[in-house]
C-alpha positions, 0 to 999 in steps of 0.5 A, a space after each residue: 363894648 363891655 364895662 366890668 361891674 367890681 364886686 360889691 358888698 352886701 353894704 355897698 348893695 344897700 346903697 342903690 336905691 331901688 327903682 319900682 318896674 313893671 315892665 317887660 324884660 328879655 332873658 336869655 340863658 347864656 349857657 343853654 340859649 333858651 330865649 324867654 321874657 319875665 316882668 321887671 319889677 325892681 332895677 337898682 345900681 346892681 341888679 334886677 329883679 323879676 318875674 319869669 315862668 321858668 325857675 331859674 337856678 342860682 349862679 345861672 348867667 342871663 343876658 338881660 334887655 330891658 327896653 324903656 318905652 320911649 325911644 330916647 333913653 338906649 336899651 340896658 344890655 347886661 349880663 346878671 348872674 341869678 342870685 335867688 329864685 322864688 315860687 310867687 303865684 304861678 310863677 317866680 321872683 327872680 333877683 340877680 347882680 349885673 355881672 357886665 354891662 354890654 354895649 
C-alpha cells in the first residue's frame, strides 16, 4: 500500500515541526540497489534528516526505514527524494522530503 504525499511549499514545509533523533536509519538506493544505513537526526511531517558516509546526490530516490526501538509503534517505510547533501566531519548531512509513504 502506498499513500501520495502532495507537494508542499516552502511555507507549508515550515509548518511541521521537527522532532530532534539520534537513531539509525536504513537506506537504500531505489536506482542502483546499494543498502547502507545513516543516523536520523531530524523527521518532520515532510521529511528527514541524516547522517550517512556515502555523499548522495540530490534528486536521488531512497527507500527509507526507520524502526523505533519498542515494538509497539510500526516501522516508517518511505520513499525520500535527497534534497541536499553536506560534507559534516567524516561524513554527510543529508536532508530529503518524503515522496510516498509505503505500507
Amino acid at each position: 500500500m502506498t499513500l501520495p504525499i502532495a507537494a508542499l511549499s516552502d511555507a507549508d514545509r515550515r509548518r511541521f515541526p521537527r522532532l530532534p533523533l539520534d537513531h539509525p536509519v536504513d537506506l537504500v538506493d531505489l536506482d542502483g540497489g546499494a543498502r547502507f544505513t545513516g543516523r536520523a537526526r531530524g523527521l518532520s511531517g515532510g521529511g528527514l534528516r541524516f547522517a550517512c558516509d556515502e555523499p548522495l546526490s540530490p534528486g536521488m530516490r531512497l527507500s527509507i526505514t526507520l524502526t523505533p526501538p519498542l515494538t509497539v509503534t510500526q516501522p516508517l517505510k518511505a520513499e525520500l527524494e535527497v534534497l541536499r547533501c553536506d560534507a559534516e566531519g567524516p561524513g554527510y548531512e543529508v536532508a530529503g522530503h518524503f515522496v510516498r509513504l509505503l505500507g
